[in-house]
C-alpha positions, 0 to 999 in steps of 0.5 A, a space after each residue: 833198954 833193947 829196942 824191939 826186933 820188930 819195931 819199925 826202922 827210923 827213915 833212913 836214906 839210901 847211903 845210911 849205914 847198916 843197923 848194928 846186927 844183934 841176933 842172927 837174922 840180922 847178922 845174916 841180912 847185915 850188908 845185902 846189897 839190892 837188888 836180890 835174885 830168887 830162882 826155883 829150879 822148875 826141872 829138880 827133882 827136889 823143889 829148890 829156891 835160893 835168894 843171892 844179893 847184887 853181888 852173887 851172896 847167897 842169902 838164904 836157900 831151901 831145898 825141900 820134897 815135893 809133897 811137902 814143899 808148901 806145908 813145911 819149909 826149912 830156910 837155910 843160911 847157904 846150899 850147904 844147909 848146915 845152919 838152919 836160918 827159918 822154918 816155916 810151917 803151915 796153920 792148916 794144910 789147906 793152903 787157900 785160907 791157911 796162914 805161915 808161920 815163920 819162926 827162927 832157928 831158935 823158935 822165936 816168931 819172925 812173923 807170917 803171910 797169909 791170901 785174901 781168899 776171894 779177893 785174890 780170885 784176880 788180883 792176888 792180894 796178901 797180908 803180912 803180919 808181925 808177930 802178936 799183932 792180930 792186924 797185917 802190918 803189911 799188904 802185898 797186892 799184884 801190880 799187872 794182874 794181866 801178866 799173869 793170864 797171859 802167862 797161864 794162857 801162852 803156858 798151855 800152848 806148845 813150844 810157845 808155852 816156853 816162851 812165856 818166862 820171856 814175856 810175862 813179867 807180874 809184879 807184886 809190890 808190899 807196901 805198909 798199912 799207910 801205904 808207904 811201899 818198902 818191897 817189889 817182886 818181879 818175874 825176870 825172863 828166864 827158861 826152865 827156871 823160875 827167877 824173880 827181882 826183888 827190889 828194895 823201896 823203903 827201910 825195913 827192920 832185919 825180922 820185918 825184911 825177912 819176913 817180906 823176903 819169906 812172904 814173897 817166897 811163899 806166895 810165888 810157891 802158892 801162885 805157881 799152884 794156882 797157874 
């Protein structure tokens, strides 16, 4: 019987070998070597984020219009764009309690991210789901809410305004419904360019560590909007 591309990996140490790539997502994550980069040009013309592992890979990358950046994302495997990776599309277009949908290149779900509405006035929170499963199987909750006021505060100020990719550091940690942490993002200093960390804390199955790396994606689109 083929074991299920959601079900939750087996614990595994971090000299364990690679699970055996069976489709194309795990084809494309087999190998990445953590801690990965996600980088936005802020000053493109058209909204741009790729994601290259520790060693320059580029493991996915999306290029998308302004207007529809947040809507309807396309996930590609390279710059190139040539073979189609993901898509993901919004369940409504008011993005403060719409949900997103994230499905393969051949329509089969790989899960989908959703905020917490009020709860995340503050300290943003989210939920991560897998496909069919009415409960989040994942939380993502800010780590330094703080950071984030700083940075929305030093950005309307002039000249210092571009220091605060400098200084302003949030962090959002997903951890599973037990608690158990398996993904953290990080803002990384940086100047006209949005550039994030994602470091690798526990084991993941190929669609559930897509669907993080896609969550992530997502929720510092929506972040952005909200300064």
């Amino acid at each position: 019987m083929t074991d299920s591309p959601y079900a939750s990996p087996a614990p595994q140490g971090p000299f364990s070998p690679s699970p055996v790539a069976t489709d194309d997502i795990a084809r494309q994550l087999a190998g990445i070597q953590y801690p990965l980069k996600l980088s936005f040009k802020l000053l493109a013309l058209a909204s741009q984020a790729t994601v290259t592992d520790a060693n320059g890979r580029v493991v996915l990358h999306t290029r998308q219009k302004l207007l529809k950046f947040r809507e309807h994302v396309e996930i590609f495997t390279d710059s190139s764009r040539s073979t189609l990776l993901a898509d993901i599309k919004a369940d409504q277009v008011l993005d403060w309690s719409a949900r997103y949908h994230a499905t393969d290149a051949r329509g089969r779900a790989i899960g989908s991210v959703g905020r917490r509405g009020w709860r995340s006035l503050w300290k943003a929170h989210y939920e991560a789901f897998n496909p069919g499963d009415p409960q989040p199987h994942f939380s993502i909750r800010e780590e330094n809410p703080g950071a984030k006021v700083l940075d929305s505060l030093l950005g309307e100020i002039p000249i210092l305004g571009l220091l605060t990719g400098l200084i302003c550091h949030p962090r959002y940690a997903a951890t599973r419904h037990d608690g158990r942490p398996v993904l953290r993002l990080t803002k990384q200093p940086a100047f006209f360019e949005g550039r994030f960390q994602i470091d690798k804390l526990g084991d993941l199955s190929p669609r559930e560590e897509l669907n993080l790396i896609l969550s992530f994606l997502m929720l510092v689109l929506l972040e952005r909007s909200r300064g």
